[in-house]
DSSP file (Angstrom, degrees, kcal/mol; ACC not computed):
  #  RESIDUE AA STRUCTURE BP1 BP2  ACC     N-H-->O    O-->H-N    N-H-->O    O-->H-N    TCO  KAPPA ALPHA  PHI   PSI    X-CA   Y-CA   Z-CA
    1    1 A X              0   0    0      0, 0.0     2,-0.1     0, 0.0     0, 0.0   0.000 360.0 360.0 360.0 128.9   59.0  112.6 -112.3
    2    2 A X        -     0   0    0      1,-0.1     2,-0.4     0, 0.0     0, 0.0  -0.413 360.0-141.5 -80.7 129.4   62.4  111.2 -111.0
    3    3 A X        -     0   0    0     -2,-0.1    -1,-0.1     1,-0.0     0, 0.0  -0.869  13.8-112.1-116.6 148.9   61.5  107.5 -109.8
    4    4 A X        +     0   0    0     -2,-0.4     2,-0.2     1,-0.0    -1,-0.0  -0.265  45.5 171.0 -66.8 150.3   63.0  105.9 -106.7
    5    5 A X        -     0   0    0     82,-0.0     2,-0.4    83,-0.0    83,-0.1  -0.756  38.4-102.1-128.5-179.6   65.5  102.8 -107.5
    6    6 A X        -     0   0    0     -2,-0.2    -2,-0.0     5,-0.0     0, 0.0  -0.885  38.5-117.0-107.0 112.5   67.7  100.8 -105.8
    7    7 A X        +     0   0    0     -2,-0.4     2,-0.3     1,-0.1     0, 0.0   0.028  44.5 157.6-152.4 104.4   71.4  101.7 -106.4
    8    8 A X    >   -     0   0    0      1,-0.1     3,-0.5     5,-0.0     4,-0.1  -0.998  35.4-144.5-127.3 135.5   73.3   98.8 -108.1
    9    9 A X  T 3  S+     0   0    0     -2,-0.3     2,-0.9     1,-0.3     3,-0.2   0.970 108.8  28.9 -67.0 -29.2   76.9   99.4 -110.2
   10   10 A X  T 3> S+     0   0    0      1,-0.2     4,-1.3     2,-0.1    -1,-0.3  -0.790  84.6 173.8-127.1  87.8   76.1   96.7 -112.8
   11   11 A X  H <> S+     0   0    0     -2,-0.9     4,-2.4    -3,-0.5     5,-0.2   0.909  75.2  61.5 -73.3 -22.3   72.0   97.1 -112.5
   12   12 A X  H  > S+     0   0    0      1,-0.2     4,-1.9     2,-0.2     3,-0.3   0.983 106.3  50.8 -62.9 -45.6   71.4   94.7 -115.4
   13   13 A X  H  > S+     0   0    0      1,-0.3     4,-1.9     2,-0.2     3,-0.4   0.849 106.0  47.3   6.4 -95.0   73.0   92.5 -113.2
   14   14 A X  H  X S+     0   0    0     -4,-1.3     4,-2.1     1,-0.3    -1,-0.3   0.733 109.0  57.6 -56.9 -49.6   71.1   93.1 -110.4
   15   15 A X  H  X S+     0   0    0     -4,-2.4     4,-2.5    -3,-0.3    -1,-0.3   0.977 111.6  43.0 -32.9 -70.5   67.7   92.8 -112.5
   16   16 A X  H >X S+     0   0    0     -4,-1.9     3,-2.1    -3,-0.4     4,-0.8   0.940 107.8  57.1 -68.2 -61.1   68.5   89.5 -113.6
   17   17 A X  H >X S+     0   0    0     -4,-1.9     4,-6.2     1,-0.3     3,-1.1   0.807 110.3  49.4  -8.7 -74.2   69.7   88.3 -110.2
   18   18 A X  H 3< S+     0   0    0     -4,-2.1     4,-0.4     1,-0.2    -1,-0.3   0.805 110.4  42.9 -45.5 -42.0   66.4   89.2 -108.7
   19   19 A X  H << S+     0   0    0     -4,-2.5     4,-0.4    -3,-2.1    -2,-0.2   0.343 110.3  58.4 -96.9  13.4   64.2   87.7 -111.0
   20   20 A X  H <X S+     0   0    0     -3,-1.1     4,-2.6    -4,-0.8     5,-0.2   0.782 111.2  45.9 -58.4 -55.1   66.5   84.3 -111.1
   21   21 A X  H  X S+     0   0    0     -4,-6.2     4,-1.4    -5,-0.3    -2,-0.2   0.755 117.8  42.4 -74.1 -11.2   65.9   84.2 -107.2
   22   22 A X  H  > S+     0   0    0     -4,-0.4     4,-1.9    -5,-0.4    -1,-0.2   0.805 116.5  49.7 -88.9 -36.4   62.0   84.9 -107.6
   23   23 A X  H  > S+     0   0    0     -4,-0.4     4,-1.1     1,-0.2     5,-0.3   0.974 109.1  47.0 -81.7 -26.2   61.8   82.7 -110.3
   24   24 A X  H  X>S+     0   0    0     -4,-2.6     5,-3.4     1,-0.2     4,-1.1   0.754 111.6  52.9 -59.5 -37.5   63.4   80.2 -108.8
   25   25 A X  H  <5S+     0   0    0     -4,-1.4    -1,-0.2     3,-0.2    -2,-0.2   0.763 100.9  62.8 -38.7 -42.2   61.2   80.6 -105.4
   26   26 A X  H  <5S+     0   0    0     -4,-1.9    -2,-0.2    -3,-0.2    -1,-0.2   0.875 104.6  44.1 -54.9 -52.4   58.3   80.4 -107.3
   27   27 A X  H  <5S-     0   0    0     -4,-1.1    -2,-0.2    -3,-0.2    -1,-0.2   0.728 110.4-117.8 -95.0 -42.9   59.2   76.8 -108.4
   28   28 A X  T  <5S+     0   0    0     -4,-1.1    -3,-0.2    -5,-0.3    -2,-0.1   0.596  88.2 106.0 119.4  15.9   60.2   75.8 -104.9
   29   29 A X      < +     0   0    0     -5,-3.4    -4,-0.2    -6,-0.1    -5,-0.1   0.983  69.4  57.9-104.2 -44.8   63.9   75.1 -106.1
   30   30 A X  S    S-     0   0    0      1,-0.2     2,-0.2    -9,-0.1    -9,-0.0   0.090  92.8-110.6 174.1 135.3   65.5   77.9 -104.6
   31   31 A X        -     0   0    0      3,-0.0     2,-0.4     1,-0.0    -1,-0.2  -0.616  41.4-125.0 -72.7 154.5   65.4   78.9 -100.4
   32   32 A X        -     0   0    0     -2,-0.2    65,-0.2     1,-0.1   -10,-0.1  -0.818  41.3 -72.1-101.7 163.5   63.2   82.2 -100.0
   33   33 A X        -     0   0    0     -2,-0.4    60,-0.5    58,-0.1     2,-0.2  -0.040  54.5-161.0 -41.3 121.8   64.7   85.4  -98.2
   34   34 A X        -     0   0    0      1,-0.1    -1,-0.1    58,-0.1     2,-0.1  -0.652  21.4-107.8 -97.8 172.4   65.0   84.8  -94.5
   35   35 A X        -     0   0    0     -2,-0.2     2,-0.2     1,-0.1    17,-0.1  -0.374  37.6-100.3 -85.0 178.3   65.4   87.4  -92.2
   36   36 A X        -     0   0    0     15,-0.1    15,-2.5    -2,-0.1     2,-0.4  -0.498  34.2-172.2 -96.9-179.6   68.6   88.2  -90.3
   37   37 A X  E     -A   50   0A   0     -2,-0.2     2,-0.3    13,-0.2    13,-0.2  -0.941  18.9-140.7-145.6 166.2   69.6   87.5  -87.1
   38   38 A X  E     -A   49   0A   0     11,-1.2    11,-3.2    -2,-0.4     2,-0.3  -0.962  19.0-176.3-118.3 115.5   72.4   88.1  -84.4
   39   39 A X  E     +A   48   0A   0     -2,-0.3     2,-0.3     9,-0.2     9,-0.2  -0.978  12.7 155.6 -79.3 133.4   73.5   85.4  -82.3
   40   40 A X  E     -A   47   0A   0      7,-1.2     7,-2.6    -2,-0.3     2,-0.2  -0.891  36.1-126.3 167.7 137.6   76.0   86.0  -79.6
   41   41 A X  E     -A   46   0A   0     -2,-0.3     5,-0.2     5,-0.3    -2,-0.0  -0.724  12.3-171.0-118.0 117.6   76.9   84.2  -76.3
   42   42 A X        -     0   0    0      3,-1.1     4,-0.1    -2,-0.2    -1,-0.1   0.728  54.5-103.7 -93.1 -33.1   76.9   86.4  -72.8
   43   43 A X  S    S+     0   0    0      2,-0.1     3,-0.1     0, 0.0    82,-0.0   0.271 121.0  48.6 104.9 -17.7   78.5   83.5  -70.9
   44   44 A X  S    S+     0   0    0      1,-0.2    82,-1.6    80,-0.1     2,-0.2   0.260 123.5  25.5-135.7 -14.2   75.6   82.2  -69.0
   45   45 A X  E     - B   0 125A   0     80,-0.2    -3,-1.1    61,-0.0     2,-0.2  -0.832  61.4-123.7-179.4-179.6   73.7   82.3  -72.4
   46   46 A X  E     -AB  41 124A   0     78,-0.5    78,-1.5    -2,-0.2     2,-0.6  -0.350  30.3-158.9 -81.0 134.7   73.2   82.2  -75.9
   47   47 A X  E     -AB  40 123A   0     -7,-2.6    -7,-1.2    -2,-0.2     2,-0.4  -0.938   7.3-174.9-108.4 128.8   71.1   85.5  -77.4
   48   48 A X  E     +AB  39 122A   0     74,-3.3    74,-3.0    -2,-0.6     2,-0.3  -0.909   4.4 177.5-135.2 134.9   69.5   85.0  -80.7
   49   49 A X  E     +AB  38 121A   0    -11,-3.2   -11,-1.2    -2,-0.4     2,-0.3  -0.638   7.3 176.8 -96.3 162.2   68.0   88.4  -81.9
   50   50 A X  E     -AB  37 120A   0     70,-1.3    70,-2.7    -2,-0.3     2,-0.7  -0.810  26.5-127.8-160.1 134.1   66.2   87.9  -85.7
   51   51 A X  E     + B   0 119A   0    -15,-2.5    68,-0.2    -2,-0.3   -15,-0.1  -0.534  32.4 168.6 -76.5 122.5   64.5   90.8  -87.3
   52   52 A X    >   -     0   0    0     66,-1.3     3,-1.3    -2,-0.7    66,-0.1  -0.392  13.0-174.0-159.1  66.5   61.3   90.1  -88.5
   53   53 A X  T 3   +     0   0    0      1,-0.3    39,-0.2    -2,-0.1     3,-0.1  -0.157  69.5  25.7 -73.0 157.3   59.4   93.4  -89.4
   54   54 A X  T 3  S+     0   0    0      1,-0.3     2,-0.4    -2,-0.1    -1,-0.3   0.619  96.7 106.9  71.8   2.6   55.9   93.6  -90.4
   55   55 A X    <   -     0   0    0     -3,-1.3    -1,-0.3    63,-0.2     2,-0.2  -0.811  58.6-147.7-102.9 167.6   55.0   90.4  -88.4
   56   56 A X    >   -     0   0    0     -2,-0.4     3,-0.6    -3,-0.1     4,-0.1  -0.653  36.5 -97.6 -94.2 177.0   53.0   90.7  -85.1
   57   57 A X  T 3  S+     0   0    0     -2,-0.2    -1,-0.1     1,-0.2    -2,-0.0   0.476 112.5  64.5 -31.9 -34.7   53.8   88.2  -82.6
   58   58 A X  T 3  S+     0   0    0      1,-0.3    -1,-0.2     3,-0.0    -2,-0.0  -0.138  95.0  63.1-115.9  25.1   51.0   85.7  -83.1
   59   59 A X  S <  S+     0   0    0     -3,-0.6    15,-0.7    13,-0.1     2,-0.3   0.329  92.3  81.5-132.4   5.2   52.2   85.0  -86.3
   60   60 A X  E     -D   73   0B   0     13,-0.2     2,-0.4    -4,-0.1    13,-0.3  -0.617  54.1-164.8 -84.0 160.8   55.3   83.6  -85.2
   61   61 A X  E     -D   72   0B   0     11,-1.7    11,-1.1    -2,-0.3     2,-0.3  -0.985   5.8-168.3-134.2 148.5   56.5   80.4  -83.8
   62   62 A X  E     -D   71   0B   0     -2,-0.4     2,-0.2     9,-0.2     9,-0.2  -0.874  11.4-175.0-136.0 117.6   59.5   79.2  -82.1
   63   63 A X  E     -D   70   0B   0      7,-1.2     7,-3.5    -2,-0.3     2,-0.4  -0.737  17.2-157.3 -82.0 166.7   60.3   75.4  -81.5
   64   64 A X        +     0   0    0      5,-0.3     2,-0.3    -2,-0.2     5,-0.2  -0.966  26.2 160.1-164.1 123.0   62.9   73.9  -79.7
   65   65 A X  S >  S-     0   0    0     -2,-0.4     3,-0.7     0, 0.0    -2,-0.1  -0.771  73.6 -15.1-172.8 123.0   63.9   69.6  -81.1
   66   66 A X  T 3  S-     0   0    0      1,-0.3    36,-0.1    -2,-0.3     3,-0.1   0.722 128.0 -53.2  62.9  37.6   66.9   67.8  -80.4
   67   67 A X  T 3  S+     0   0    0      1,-0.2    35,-2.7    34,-0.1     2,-0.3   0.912 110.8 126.2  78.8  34.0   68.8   71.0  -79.4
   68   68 A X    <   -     0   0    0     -3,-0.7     2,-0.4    33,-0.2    -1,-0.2  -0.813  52.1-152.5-132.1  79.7   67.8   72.4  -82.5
   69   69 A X        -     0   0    0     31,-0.4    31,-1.2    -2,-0.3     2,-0.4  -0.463  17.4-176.3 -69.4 114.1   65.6   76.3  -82.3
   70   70 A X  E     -DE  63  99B   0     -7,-3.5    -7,-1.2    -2,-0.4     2,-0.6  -0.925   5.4-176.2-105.8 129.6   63.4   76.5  -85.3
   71   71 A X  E     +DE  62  98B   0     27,-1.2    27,-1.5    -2,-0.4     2,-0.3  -0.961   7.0 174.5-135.3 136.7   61.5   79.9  -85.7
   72   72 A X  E     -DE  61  97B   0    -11,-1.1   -11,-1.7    -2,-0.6     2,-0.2  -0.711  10.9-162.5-128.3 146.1   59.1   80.1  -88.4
   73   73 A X  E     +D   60   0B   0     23,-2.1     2,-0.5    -2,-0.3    23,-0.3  -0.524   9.3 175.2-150.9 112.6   56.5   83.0  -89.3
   74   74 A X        +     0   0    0    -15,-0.7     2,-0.3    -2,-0.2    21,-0.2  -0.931   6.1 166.4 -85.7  99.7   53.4   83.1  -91.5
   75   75 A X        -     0   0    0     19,-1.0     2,-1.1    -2,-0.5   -20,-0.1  -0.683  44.8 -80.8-113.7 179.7   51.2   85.8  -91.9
   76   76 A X        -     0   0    0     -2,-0.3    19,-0.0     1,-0.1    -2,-0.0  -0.676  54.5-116.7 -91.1  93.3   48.4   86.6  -94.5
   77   77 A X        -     0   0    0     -2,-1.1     2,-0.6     1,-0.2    -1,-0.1   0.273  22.9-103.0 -31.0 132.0   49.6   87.9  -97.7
   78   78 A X        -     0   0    0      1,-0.1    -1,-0.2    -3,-0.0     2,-0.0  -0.604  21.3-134.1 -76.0 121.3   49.1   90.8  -99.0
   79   79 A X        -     0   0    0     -2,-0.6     2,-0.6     1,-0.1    -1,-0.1  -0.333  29.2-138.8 -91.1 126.1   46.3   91.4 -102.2
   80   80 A X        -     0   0    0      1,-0.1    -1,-0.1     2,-0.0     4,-0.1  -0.550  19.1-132.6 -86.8 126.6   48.3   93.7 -104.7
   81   81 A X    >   -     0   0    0     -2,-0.6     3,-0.7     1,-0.1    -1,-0.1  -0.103  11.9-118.5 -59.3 164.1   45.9   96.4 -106.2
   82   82 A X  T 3  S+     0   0    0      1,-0.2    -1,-0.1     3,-0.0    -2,-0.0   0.481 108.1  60.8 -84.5  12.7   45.5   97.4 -109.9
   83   83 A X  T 3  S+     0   0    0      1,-0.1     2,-0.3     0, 0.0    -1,-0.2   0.059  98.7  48.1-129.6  34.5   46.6  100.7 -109.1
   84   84 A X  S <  S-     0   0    0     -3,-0.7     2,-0.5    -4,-0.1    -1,-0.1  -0.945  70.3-153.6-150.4 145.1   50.1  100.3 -107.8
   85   85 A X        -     0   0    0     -2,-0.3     2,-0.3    -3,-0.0    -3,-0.0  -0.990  24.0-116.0-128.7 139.4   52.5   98.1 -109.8
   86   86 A X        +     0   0    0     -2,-0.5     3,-0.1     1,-0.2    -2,-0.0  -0.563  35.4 172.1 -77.4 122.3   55.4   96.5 -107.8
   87   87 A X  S    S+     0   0    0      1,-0.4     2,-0.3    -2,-0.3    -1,-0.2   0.877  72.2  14.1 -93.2 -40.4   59.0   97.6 -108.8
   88   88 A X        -     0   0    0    -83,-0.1    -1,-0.4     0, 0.0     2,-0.4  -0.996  55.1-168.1-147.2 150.7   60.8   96.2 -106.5
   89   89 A X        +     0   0    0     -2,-0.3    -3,-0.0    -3,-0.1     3,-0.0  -0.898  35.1 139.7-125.0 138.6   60.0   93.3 -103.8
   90   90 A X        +     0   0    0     -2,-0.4    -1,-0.1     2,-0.1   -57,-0.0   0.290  48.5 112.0-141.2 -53.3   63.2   93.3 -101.0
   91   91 A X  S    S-     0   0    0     -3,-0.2     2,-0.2     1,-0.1   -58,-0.1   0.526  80.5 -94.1 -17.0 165.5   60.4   92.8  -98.4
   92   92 A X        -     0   0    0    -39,-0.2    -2,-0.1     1,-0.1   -58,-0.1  -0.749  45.4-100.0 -95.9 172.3   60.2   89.2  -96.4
   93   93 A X        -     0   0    0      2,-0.5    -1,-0.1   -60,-0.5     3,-0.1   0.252  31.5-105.1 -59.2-174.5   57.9   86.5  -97.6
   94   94 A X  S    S+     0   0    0      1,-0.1   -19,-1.0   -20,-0.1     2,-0.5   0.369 113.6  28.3 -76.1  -5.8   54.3   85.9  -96.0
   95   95 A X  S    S+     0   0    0    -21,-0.2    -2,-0.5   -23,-0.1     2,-0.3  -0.987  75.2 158.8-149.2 159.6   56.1   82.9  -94.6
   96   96 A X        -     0   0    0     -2,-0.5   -23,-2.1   -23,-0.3     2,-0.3  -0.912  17.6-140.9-173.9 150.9   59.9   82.0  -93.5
   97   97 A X  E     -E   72   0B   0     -2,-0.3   -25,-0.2   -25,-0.2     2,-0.1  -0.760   8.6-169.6-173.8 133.5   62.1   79.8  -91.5
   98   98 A X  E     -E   71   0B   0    -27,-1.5   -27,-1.2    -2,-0.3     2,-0.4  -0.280   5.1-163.5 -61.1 129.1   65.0   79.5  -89.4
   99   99 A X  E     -E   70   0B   0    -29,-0.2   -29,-0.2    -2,-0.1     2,-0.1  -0.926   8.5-168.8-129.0 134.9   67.0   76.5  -87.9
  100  100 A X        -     0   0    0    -31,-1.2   -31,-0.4    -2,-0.4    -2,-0.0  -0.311  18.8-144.9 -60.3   6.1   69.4   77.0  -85.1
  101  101 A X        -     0   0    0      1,-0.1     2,-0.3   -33,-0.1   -33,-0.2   0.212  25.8-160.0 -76.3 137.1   72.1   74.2  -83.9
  102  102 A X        -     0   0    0    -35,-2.7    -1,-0.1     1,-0.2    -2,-0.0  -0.852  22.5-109.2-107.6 134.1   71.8   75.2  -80.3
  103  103 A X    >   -     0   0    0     -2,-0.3     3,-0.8     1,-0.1    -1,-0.2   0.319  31.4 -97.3 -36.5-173.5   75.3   73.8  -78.4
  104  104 A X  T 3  S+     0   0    0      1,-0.2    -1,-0.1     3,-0.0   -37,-0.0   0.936 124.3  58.0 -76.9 -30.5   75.2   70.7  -75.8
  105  105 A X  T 3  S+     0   0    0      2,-0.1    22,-1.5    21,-0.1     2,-0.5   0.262  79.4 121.6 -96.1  35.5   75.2   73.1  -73.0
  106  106 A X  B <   -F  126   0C   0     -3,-0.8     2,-2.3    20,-0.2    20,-0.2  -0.700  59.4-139.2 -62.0  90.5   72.2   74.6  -74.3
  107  107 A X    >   +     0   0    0     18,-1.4     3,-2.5    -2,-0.5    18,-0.4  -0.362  24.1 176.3 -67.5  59.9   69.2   74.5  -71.8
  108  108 A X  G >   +     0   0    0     -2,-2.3     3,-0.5     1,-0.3    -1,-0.2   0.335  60.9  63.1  12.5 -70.1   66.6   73.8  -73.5
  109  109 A X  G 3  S+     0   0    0      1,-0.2    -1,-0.3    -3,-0.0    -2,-0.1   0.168 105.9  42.7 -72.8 -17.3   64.0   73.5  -71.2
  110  110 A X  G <  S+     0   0    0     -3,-2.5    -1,-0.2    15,-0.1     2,-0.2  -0.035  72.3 142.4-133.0  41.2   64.0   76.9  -70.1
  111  111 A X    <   -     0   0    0     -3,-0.5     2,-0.3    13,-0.1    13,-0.2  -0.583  31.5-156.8 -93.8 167.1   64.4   79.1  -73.1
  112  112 A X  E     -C  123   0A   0     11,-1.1    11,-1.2    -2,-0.2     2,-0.4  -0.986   6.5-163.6-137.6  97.8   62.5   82.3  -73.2
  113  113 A X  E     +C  122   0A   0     -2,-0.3     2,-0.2     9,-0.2     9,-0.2  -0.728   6.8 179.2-109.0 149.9   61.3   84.7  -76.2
  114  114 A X  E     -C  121   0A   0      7,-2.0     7,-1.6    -2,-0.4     2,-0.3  -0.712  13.6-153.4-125.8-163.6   60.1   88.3  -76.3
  115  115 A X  E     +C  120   0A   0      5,-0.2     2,-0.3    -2,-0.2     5,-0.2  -0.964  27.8 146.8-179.3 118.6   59.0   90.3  -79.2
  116  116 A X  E >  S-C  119   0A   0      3,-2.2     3,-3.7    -2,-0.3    -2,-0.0  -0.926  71.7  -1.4-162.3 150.8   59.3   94.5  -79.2
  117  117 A X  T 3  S-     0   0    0      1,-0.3     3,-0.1    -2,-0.3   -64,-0.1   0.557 123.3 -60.2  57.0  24.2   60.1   96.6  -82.4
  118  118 A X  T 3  S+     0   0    0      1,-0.3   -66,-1.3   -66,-0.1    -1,-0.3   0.372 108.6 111.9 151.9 -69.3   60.4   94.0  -84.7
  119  119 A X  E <   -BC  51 116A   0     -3,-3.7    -3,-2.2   -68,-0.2     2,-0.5  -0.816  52.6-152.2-124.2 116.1   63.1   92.3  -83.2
  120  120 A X  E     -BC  50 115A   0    -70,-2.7   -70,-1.3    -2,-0.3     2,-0.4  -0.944  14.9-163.4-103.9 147.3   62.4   88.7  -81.7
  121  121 A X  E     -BC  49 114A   0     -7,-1.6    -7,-2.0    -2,-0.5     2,-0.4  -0.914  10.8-170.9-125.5 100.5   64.6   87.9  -79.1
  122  122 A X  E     -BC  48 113A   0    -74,-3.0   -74,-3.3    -2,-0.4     2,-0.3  -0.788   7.8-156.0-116.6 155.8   65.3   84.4  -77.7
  123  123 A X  E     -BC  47 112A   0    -11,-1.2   -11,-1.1    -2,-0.4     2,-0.6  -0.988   7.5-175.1-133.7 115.3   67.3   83.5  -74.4
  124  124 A X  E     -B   46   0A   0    -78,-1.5   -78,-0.5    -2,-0.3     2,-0.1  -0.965  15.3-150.0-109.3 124.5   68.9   80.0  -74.0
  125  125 A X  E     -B   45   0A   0     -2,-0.6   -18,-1.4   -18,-0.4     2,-0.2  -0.507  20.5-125.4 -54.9 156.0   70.7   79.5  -70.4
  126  126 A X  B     -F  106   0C   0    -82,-1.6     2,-0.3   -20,-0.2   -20,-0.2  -0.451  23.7-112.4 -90.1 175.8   73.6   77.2  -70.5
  127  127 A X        -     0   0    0    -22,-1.5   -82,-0.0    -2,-0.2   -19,-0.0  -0.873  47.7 -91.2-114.4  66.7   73.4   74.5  -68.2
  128  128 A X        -     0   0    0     -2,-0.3    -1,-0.1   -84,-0.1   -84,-0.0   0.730  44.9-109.6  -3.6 119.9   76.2   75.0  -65.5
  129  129 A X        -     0   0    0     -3,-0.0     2,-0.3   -24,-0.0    -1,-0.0  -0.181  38.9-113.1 -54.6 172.0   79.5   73.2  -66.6
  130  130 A X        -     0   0    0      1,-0.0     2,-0.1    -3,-0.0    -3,-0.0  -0.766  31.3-116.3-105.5 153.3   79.9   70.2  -64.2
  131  131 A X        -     0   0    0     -2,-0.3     2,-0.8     1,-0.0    -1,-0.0  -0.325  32.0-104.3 -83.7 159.7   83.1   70.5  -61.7
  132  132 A X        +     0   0    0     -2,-0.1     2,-0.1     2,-0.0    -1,-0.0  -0.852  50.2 179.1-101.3  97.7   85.7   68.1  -61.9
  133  133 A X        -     0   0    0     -2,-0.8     2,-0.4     1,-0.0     0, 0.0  -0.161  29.9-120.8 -90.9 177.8   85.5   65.3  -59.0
  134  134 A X        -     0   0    0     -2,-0.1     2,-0.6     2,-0.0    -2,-0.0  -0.978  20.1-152.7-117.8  89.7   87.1   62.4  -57.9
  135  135 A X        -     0   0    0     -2,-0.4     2,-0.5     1,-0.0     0, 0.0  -0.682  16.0-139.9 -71.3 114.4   85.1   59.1  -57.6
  136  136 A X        -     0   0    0     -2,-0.6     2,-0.4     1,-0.0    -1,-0.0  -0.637  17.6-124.7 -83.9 149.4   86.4   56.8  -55.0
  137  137 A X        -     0   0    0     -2,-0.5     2,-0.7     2,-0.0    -1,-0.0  -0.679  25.3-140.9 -93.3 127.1   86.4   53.0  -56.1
  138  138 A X        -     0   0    0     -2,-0.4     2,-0.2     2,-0.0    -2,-0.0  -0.719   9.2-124.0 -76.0  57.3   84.7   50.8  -53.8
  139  139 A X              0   0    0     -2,-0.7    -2,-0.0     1,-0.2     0, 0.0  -0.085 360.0 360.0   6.3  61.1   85.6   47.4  -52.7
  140  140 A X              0   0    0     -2,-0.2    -1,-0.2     0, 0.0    -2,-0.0   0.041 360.0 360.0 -20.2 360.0   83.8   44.1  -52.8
């Protein structure tokens, strides 16, 4: 029976690579796999999309410090049976998390996330630029 792989030109390579980054996760030294993301700027505000299959909703977080979006998820790991042996792990951790630097005209205060397919989706307003006035000087 033909077994599925993943496709590498130099697979020893690609063997060791993997169990460098695992082992080195294991040990703590080493970041674990985050998911991706899209960020991109509309003009009235910042979109940041990040893919994050296989969590629900309630096992995410998003926080928001010093202009800073952190979004974290933790779910409950899965217990591997004795009758399937793992070949290859690509998958995200049970937990992972993202940091942000949000710009200055970054509104903080009103950001907004949803959750559909997947795909969490957070929405920063900018803050309106400020016009450029004239202060008159006052007398004594």
């Amino acid at each position: 029976m033909a077994m599925l792989e993943k496709w590498a030109p130099l697979p020893d390579l690609d063997i060791v690579e993997r169990r460098l980054r695992r082992f080195f996760e294991d040990v703590g030294v080493a970041p674990s796999v985050t998911p991706a993301a899209d960020v991109y700027d509309t003009g009235t505000e910042l979109v940041v999309e990040l893919d994050v299959p296989g969590f629900d909703e309630k096992e995410l977080a998003v926080a928001l410090t010093d202009h800073t979006l952190t979004i974290s998820g933790t779910r409950a790991s899965e217990t591997a049976t004795k009758e399937k042996m793992l070949r290859l792990r690509e998958r995200l951790e049970a937990h992972f998390e993202r940091r942000f630097q949000l710009p200055i005209e970054a509104d903080t205060e009103h950001v907004t996330a949803e959750y559909d397919k997947g795909v969490l989706t957070m929405h920063v307003p900018k803050i309106a630029a400020a016009k450029a006035r004239s202060v008159k000087i006052l007398k004594k």
